[in-house]
C-alpha positions in Angstrom: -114.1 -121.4 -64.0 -114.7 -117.8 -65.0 -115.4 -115.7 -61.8 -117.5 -113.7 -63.8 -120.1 -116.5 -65.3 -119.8 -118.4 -61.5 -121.0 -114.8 -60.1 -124.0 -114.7 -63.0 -125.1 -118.3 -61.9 -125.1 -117.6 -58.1 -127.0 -114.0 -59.1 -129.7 -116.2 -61.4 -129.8 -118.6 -58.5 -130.7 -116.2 -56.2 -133.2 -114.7 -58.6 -134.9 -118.1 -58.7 -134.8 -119.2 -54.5 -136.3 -115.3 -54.1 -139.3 -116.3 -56.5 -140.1 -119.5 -54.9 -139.6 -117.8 -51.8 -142.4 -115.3 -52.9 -144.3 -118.3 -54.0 -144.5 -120.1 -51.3 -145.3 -117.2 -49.1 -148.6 -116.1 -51.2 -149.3 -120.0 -50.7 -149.0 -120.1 -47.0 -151.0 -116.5 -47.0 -153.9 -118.0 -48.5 -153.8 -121.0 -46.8 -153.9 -119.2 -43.5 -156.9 -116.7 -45.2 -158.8 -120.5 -45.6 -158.3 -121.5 -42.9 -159.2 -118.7 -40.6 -162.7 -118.4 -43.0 -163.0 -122.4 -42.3 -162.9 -121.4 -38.3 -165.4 -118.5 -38.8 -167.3 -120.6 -41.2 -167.7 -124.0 -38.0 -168.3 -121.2 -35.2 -171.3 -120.0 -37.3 -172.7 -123.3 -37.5 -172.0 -124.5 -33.7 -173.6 -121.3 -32.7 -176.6 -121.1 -35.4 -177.5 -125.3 -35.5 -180.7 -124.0 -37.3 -178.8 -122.5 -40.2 -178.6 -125.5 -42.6 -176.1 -127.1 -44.7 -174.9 -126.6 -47.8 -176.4 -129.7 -48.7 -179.8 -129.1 -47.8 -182.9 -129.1 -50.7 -184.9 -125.7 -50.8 -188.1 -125.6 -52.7 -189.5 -122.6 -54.1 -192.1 -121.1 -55.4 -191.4 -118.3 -57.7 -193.6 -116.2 -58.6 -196.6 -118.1 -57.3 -196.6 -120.3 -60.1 -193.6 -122.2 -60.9 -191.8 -124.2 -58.6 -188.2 -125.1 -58.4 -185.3 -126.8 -56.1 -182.2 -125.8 -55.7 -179.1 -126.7 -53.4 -178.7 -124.3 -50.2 -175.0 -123.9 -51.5 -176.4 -122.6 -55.0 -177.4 -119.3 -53.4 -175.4 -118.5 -50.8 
């Protein structure tokens, strides 16, 4: 084999491992970046039990004549 098209191969190989690399580091970044928000996210709760859930049904009245329901999670 042809020292010079084995040394290519290795190079492109290379290229390729350092992109997943990259990859797969912005992946774990982001995963950490959840789940420290996720942590943040449960102390709130345990320490405000009042808060609500996401889940919960608020009724509104707008503008003193119309009234609507929405999800808590709609505005926030």
């Amino acid at each position: 084999m042809d020292p010079d098209v084995f040394a290519d191969a290795l190079q492109q190989v290379h290229g390729i491992l350092e992109s997943k690399n990259k990859a797969v580091e912005e992946q774990k970044r982001l995963l950490e970046e959840k789940e420290a928000f996720l942590k943040r996210v449960r102390l709130f709760e345990e320490s405000n039990p009042k808060a609500g859930k996401e889940s919960d049904v608020l009724h509104l009245n707008v503008g003193g004549v119309t009234n609507i329901a929405v999800l808590r999670r709609t505005l926030t």
